[in-house]
N, C-alpha and C positions, 0 to 999 in steps of 0.2 A: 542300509549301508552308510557308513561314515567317510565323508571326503575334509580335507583341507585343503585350501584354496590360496593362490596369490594374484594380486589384481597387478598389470601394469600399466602407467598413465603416460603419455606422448611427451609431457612436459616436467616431468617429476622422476629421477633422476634413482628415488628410492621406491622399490618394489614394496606394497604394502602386503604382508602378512599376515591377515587376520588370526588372531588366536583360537577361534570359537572352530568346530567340527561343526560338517553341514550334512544333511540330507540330501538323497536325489530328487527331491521336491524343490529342495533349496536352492540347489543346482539349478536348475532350469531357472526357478524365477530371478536367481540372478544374472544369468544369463537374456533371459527374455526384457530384464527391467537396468542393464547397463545400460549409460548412457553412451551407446554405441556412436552414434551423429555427432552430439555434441563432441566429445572424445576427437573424433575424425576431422571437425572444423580446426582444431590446435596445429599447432607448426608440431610437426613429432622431431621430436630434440633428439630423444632418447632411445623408446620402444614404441613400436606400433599399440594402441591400447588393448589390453588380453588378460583373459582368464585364465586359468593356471587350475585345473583340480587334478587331487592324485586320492584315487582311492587308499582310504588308508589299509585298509583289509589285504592287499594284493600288490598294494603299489604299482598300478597302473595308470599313467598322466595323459591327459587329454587339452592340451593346450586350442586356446581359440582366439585369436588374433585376427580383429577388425580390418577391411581394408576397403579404402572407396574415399575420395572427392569430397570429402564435408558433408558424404551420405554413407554410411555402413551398404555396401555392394556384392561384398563379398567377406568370407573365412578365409586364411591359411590354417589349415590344422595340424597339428602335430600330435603324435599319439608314440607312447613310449613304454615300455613295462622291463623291468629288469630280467636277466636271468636268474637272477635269485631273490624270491619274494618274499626268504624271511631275513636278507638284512637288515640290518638294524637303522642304516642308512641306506633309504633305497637309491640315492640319485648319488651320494657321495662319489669322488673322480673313481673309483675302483671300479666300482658294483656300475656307475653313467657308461662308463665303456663298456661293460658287458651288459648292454644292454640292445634293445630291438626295437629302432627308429624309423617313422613312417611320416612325411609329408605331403599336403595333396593342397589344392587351391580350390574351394568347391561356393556354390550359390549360397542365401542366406537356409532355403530349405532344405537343402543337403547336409547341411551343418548341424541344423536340429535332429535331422536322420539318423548322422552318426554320433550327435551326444547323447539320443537315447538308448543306441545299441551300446556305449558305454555305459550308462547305465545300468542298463538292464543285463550288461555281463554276456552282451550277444557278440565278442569281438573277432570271430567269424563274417558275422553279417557288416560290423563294425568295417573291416578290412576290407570286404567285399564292396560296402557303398563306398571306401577311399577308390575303390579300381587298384588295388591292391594282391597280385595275382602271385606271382613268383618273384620278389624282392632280391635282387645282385647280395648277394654275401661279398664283401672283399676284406682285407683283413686294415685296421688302422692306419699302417704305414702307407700301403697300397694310396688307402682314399685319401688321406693326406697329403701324399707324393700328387694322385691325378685330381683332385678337386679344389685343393685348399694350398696348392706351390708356397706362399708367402706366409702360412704362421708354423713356427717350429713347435718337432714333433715333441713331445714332453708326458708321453703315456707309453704303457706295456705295450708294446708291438703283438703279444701273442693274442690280444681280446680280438673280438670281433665286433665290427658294429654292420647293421643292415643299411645299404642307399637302393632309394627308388632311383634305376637310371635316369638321368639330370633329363631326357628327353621328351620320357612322359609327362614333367612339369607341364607339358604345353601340348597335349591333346586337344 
């Protein structure tokens, strides 16, 4: 399987987009060989430091997002796949809103848990190590209007996006 990837740095304000297609081999060891610590030592300006893969086959993303003290402690994950996986732009505003979004905050081995069920195409299992059970459907405006008051709404009202209720954050 082929992914491309986008790295983001605490201090660097532009997202690097490597051009080259990677492996699920690749994956991993750049994941395993980011300089997760040092990253985390920077004043984070911009983004927390993160990897970015999106299968190109299926377009399904798997974001991985360092977090910790001047030590990598923990992942926030974020995992995404459109409802339509043969657009031609999978993440463009159209196809992003129709799409089915999942965030969790898990330990450093839990994170490698679920980058292999990404991987490996298990995203069942995937879902299941997020604690990922029955996900709230609400519609755009809704989650807009109850989570995000202050930024104006400037999308189709009829999509639908998926939210983990805000309270499982903190299991």
């Amino acid at each position: 399987m082929s992914y491309k990837y986008s790295i983001c740095y605490p201090d660097k304000e532009e997202i690097d987009f490597p051009e080259e297609e990677i492996n699920g081999d690749q994956v991993i060891e750049l994941v395993k060989n980011f300089n997760w610590d040092d990253e985390l030592k920077k004043e984070i300006e911009v983004y927390s430091p993160s990897l970015d893969f999106i299968r190109i086959s299926n377009k399904r993303r798997l974001i991985l997002s360092g977090i910790g003290e001047g030590k990598l402690e923990e992942f926030q994950i974020m995992y995404s796949f459109p409802n339509d996986e043969n657009a031609s732009k999978a993440f463009d505003a159209k196809n992003y809103y129709m799409s089915e979004e999942y965030t969790v905050v898990v330990g450093i081995e839990e994170a490698y848990e679920i980058l292999k069920a990404f991987l490996d195409q298990q995203y069942d299992v995937l879902l299941s190590k997020m604690q990922i059970d029955t996900p709230t459907k609400v519609s755009d405006s809704e989650a807009l209007q109850k989570y995000f008051k202050d930024i104006p709404t400037i999308i189709d009202h009829t999509t639908t996006h998926t939210y983990k209720k805000w309270w499982e954050f903190w299991k």
